[in-house]
C-alpha positions in Angstrom: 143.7 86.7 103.3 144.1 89.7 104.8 142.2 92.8 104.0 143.8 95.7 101.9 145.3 98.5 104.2 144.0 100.7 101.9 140.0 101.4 102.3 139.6 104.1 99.2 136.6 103.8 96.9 138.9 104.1 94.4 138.9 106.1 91.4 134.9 106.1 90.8 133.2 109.6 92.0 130.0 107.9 92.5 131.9 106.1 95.6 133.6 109.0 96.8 130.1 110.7 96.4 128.6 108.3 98.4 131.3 107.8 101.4 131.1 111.9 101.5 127.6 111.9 101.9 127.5 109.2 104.5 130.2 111.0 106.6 127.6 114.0 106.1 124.7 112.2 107.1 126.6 110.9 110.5 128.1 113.9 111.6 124.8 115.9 111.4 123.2 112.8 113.0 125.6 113.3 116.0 125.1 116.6 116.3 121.5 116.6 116.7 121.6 113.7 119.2 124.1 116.1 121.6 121.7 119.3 121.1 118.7 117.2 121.9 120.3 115.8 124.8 121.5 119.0 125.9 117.5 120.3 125.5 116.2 117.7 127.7 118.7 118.0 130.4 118.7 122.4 130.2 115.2 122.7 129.4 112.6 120.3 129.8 109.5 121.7 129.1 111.2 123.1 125.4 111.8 119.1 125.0 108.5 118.0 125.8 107.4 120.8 123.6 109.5 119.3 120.8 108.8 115.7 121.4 104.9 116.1 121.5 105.4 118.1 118.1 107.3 115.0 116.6 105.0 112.9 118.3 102.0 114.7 115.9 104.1 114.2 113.0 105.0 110.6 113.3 101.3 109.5 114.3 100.0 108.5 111.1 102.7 106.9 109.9 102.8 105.0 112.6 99.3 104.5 112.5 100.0 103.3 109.1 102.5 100.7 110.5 100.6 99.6 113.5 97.7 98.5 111.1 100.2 96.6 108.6 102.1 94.9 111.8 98.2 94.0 112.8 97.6 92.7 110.1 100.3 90.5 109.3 100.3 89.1 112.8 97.0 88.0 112.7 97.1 86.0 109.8 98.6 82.3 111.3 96.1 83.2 114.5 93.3 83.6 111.1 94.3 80.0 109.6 94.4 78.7 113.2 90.7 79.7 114.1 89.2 78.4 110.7 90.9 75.0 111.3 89.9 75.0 115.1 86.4 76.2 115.5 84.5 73.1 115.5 86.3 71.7 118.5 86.2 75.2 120.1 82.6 75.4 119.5 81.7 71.9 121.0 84.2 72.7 123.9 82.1 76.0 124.6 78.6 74.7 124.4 79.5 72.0 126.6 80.9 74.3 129.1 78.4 76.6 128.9 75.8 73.7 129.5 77.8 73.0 132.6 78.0 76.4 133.6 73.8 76.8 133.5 73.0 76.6 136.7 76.1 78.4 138.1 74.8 81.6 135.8 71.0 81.3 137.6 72.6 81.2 141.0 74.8 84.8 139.9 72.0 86.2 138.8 69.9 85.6 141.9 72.5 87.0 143.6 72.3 90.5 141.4 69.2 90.7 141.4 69.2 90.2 145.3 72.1 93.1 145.6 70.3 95.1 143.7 67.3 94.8 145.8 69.2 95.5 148.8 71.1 98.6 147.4 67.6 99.8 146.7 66.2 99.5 150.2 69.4 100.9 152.0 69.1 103.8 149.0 72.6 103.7 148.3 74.4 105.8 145.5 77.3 104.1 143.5 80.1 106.3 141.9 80.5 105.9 138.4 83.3 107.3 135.9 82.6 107.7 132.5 84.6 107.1 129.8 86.2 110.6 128.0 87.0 108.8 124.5 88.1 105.7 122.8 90.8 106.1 121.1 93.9 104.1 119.3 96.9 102.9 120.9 99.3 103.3 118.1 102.6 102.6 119.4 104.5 101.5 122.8 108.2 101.7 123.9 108.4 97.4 124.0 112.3 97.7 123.9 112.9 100.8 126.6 113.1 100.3 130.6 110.6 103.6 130.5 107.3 101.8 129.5 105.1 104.3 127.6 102.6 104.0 124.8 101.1 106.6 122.5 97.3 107.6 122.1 96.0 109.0 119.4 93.4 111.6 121.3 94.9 114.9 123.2 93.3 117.7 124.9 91.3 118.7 121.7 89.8 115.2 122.3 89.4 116.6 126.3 92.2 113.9 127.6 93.9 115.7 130.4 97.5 114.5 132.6 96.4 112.0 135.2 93.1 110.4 133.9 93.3 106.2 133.7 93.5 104.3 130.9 92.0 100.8 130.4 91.3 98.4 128.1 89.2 95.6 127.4 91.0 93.0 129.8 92.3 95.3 132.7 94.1 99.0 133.6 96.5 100.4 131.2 97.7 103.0 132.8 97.5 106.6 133.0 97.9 109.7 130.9 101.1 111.6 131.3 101.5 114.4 128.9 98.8 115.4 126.3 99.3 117.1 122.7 96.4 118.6 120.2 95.5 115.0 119.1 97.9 112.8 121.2 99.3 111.9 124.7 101.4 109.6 126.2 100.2 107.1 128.4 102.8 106.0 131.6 102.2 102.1 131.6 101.7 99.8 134.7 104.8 97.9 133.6 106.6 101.3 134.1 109.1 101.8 137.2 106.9 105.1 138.1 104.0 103.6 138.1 102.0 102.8 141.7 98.5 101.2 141.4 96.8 100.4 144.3 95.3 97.1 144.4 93.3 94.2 146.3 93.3 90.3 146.5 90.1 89.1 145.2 90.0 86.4 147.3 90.0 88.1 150.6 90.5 92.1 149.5 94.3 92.0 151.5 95.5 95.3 149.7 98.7 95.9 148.3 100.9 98.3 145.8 101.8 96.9 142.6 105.3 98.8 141.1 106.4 98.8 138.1 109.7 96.9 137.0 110.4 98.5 133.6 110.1 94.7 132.0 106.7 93.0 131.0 106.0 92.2 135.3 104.5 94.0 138.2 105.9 93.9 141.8 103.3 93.1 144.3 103.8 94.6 147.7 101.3 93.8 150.5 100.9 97.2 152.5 101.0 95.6 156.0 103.3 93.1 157.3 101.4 90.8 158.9 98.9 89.9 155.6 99.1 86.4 154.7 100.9 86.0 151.7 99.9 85.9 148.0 99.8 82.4 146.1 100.1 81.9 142.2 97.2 82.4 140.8 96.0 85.3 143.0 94.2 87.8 141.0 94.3 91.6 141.7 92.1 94.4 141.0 92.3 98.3 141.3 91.0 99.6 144.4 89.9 102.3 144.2 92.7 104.2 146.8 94.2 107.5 146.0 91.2 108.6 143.7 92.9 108.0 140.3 92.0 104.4 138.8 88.2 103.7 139.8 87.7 99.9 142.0 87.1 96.6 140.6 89.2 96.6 137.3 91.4 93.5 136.5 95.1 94.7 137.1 97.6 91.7 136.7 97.9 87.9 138.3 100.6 86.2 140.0 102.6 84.2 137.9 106.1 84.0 140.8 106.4 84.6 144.4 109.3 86.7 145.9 110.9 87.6 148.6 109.0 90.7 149.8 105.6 89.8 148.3 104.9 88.2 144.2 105.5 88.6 140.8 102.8 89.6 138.5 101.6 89.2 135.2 99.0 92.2 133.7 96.5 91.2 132.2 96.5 94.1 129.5 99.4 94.3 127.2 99.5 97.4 125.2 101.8 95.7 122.1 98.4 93.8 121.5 95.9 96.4 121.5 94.2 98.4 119.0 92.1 100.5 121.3 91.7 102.2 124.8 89.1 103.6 126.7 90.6 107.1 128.4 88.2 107.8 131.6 87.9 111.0 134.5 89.8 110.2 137.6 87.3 108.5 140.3 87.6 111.1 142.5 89.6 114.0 140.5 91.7 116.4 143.0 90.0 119.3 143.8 90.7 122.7 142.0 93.5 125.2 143.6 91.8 128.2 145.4 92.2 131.8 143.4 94.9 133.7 145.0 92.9 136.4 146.8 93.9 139.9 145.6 96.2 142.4 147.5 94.5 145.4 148.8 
């Protein structure tokens, strides 16, 4: 049957009440979705203003969230690990038997390198880490792939220092409030890492895509190309992420270079480790004073 031309709650002011209130609600809803995009397209830096404001106000709730989400996720992986550890643990001591005399030869080697570093009195660069702080929320469900930290300038995180985590790079800090900043992801299409092949340190460029892969570019030409399987690590070009850290691995090859997978993936993590630039930019010269 066909439904009733007329749509009227009827007599009953509860109804009317409520389909007045929810034409309220919409209109005012509208409106402030065409004055906030009117603020970010006129002005910018008011809208950044406003954003890391709301951005303050929404972190402990979803804070709050994050940690129920957490929670519930983990239970199956919980019942799954009780159920599972025996084999696991019989798996790992036999590898780790296995792997005995593979461990004594790395060691030798270290121990060796470190000897030799010695001798030739060579200095290594290290970058130490600002603050650890929580990751408590990402855009998942956006082509712009950010993620919000809960640490800003009062915590001394500044625009453009890395961001890492335990498996790999993260990204990098874009804008910073009082107690949080927003952190440009790898995934993102304005994000550029520099990279190398671990296998034979070919560099490359691994771009964003706005999805949950990295495009793999080989800087030169004639480089052989990349395989599945390749991993890739930071570095250490441009002076922003420091060398050596895990970055993503090939999962698809393409036409102009590979497909990546990283290895960190912010929807999973409960923490971050915010660190200085490796070699921060040097600080503008003071304008020199007019006679």
């Amino acid at each position: 049957m066909a439904p009733p031309k007329n749509r009227r709650p009827g007599f009953s002011r509860r109804a009317q009440y409520g389909l007045f209130f929810g034409y309220v609600v919409a209109a005012v809803l509208a409106v402030a979705a065409v004055v906030l995009l009117a603020l970010s397209t006129l002005n910018p830096p008011a809208f950044a203003a406003l954003r890391s404001g709301v951005a303050e106000l929404t972190a402990p709730v979803s804070a709050g969230v994050s940690n129920v989400a957490n929670g519930i996720a983990s239970i199956p992986g919980a019942i799954g690990d009780y159920f599972g550890v025996k084999h696991e643990n019989a798996r790992l001591r036999k590898q780790l038997a296995a792997q005995h005399e593979l461990l004594m030869r790395a060691r030798l080697l270290s121990y060796d390198n470190h000897r030799l570093k010695h001798l030739l009195e060579l200095r290594d660069r290290s970058t130490p880490a600002v603050v650890a702080a929580r990751l408590i929320s990402s855009s998942a469900g956006s082509t712009r792939r950010m993620a919000l930290l809960n640490a800003g300038f009062r915590q001394q995180v500044a625009p453009g220092m890395p961001v890492s985590g335990p498996h790999g790079v993260i990204g990098r800090v874009l804008e910073t409030g009082p107690d949080t900043a927003r952190v440009l992801l790898v995934t993102d299409p304005e994000s550029a890492v520099p990279v190398r092949r671990t296998r034979d340190g070919v560099p490359a460029i691994a771009n964003g895509r706005g999805d949950a892969l990295i495009e793999i570019h080989p800087v030169s030409l004639v480089d052989k190309p990349f395989k599945v399987g390749d991993v890739l690590l930071s570095s250490g070009t441009g002076g922003l992420y420091p060398p050596d850290i895990p970055v993503a691995r090939v999962v698809r090859l393409d036409r102009d270079g590979a497909l990546a997978m990283p290895f960190e993936q912010p929807d999973t993590l409960d923490y971050a480790i915010v660190q200085r630039a490796f070699f921060p930019a040097p600080p503008l010269p003071a304008p020199t004073p007019a006679p």
